[in-house]
C-alpha positions in Angstrom: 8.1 -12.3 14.9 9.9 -10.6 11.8 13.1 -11.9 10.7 15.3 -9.8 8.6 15.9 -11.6 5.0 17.4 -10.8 2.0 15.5 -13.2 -0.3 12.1 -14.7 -0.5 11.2 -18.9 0.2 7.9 -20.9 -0.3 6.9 -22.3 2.2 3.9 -22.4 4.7 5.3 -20.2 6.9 5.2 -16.4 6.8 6.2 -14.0 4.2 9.2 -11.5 4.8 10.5 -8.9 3.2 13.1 -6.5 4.9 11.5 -7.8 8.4 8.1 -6.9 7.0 5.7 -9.5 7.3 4.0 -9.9 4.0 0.6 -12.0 3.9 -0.9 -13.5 0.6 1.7 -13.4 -2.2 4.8 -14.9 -3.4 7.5 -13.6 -5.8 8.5 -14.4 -9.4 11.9 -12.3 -9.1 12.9 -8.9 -9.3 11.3 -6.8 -12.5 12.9 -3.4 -12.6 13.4 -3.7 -9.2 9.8 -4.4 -7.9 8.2 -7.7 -7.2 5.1 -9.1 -8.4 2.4 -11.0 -6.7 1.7 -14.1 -7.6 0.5 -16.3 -5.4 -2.4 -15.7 -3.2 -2.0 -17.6 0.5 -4.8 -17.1 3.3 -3.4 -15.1 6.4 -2.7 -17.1 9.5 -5.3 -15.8 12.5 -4.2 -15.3 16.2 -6.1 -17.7 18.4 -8.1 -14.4 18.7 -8.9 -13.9 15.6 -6.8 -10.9 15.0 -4.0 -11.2 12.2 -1.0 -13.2 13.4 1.2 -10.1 13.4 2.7 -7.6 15.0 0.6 -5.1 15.7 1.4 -1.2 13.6 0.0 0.8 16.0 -2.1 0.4 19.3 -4.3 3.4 21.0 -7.3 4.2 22.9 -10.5 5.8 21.6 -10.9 9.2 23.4 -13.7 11.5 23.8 -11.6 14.0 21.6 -12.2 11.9 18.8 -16.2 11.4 18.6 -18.7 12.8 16.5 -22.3 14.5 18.4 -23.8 10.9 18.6 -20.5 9.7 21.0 -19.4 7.2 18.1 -15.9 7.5 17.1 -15.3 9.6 13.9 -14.8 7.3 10.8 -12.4 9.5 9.8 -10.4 9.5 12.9 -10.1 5.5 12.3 -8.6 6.2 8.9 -6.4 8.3 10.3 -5.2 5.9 12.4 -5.1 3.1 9.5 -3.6 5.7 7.3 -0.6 6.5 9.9 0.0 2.7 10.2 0.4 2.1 6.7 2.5 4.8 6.4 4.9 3.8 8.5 5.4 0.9 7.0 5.6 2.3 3.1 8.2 4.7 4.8 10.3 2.0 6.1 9.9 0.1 2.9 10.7 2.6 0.6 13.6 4.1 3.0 12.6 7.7 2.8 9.6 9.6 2.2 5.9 8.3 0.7 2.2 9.5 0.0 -0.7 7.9 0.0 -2.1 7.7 -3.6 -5.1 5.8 -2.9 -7.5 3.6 -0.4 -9.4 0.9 -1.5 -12.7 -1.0 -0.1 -12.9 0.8 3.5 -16.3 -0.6 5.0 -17.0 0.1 8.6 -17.7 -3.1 10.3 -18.8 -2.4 13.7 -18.4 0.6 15.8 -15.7 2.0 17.9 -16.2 3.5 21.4 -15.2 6.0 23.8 -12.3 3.7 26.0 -11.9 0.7 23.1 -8.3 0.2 22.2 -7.3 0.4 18.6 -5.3 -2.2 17.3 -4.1 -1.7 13.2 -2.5 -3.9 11.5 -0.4 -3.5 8.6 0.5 -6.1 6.0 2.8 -5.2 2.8 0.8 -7.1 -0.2 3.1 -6.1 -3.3 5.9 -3.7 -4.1 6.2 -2.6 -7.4 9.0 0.2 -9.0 7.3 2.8 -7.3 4.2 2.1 -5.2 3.3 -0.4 -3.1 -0.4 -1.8 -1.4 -0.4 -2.2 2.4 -3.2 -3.9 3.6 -4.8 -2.7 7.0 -6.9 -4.2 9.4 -8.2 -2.2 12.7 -10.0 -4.2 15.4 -11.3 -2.9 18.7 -11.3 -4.6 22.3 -13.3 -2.8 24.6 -11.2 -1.3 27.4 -12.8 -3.6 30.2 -12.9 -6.9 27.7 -10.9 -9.5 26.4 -13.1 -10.0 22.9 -12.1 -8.3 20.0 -13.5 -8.0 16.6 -12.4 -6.5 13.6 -14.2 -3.2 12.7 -12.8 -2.1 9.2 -10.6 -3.0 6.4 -8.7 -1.6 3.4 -5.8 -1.1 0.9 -3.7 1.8 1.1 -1.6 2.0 -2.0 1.4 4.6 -1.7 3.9 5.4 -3.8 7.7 6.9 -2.6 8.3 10.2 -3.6 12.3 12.0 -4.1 13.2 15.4 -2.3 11.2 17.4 -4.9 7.6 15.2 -4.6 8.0 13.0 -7.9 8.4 9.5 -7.4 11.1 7.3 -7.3 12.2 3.6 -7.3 11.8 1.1 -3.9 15.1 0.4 -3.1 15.3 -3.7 -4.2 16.7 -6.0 -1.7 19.5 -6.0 -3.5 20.5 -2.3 -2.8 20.3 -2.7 0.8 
C-alpha cells in the first residue's frame, strides 16, 4: 500500500516517494532538485515470491502476440515492461517522458499463450532529469497458482518539455 509523503525516513519499512514505492535506496537530500541513491536495501518478496508491490500492469498472453514457434514475442514483453515504466516516469515527472535507455533485459523463462502478465515497477533514483525504473514481469499460468519471474531490467527515462528537450522532475518540494 502506497502512502503519499512529502519527505523521505529510514527505516525498515518501504520506500515512498509521491506514493511511489521505491525499493533499494535512501536519500542524502535534494541536489538541484534530484535525489541521489545511496543506500542499497534488498526488496521485500510477497509470500509468492513476486515483489511486495503493487502491481503496474496485469494482462493475459494472447495468440496475437506469438512468434511462428507459439512462444510469446520478447518484444511484446518489453512492450509491456516498457508501458509500465512509463507510467510511472509520467506520473513522476508530471507530464510527458521517453525512454532513453534499458539496461540488462535477460529472458528468464518463457511466456505462453493464456499466462497472465504481471510487471512491476519500482522507481530506483530520480535525478534533475532522468530517472531508472526498475521492472520485473512474472507469469502465472492461466490455470495455476505458481508464478515465477521471467525477465528483468532498468528503464531509464528522462522528462521532456512541450518541444522534446528535457526538463527538471518536479522536487517534492514543488508539489
Amino acid at each position: 500500500m502506497c502512502v503519499e509523503v512529502t519527505t523521505f525516513h529510514s527505516s525498515d519499512s518501504a520506500w515512498v516517494y509521491r506514493g511511489f514505492n521505491v525499493a533499494g535506496w535512501a536519500l542524502s537530500g535534494a541536489d538541484a532538485g534530484g535525489f541521489s541513491m545511496v543506500t542499497p536495501r534488498e526488496q521485500t518478496p510477497g509470500t509468492d515470491g513476486m515483489p511486495a508491490v503493487e502491481p503496474a500492469i496485469r494482462t493475459i498472453a494472447m495468440p496475437a502476440d506469438t512468434n511462428p514457434a507459439g512462444d510469446i514475442f520478447g518484444g511484446w514483453l518489453m512492450a509491456q515492461m516498457d508501458l509500465a515504466a512509463g507510467n510511472t516516469a509520467a506520473r513522476v515527472a508530471r507530464g510527458r517522458s521517453a525512454t532513453i535507455a534499458v539496461d540488462g533485459i535477460q529472458f528468464l523463462k518463457p511466456v505462453y499463450v493464456g499466462d497472465e502478465v504481471t510487471l512491476f515497477a519500482v522507481l530506483q533514483t530520480v535525478g534533475r532529469t532522468s530517472m531508472t525504473i526498475e521492472v520485473q514481469a512474472w507469469r502465472r499460468p492461466r490455470d495455476g497458482d505458481t508464478c515465477e519471474k521471467v525477465t528483468e531490467a532498468m528503464f531509464t527515462f528522462v522528462a521532456l518539455d512541450e518541444a522534446g528537450r528535457p526538463r527538471p522532475i518536479p522536487s517534492v518540494d514543488q508539489d
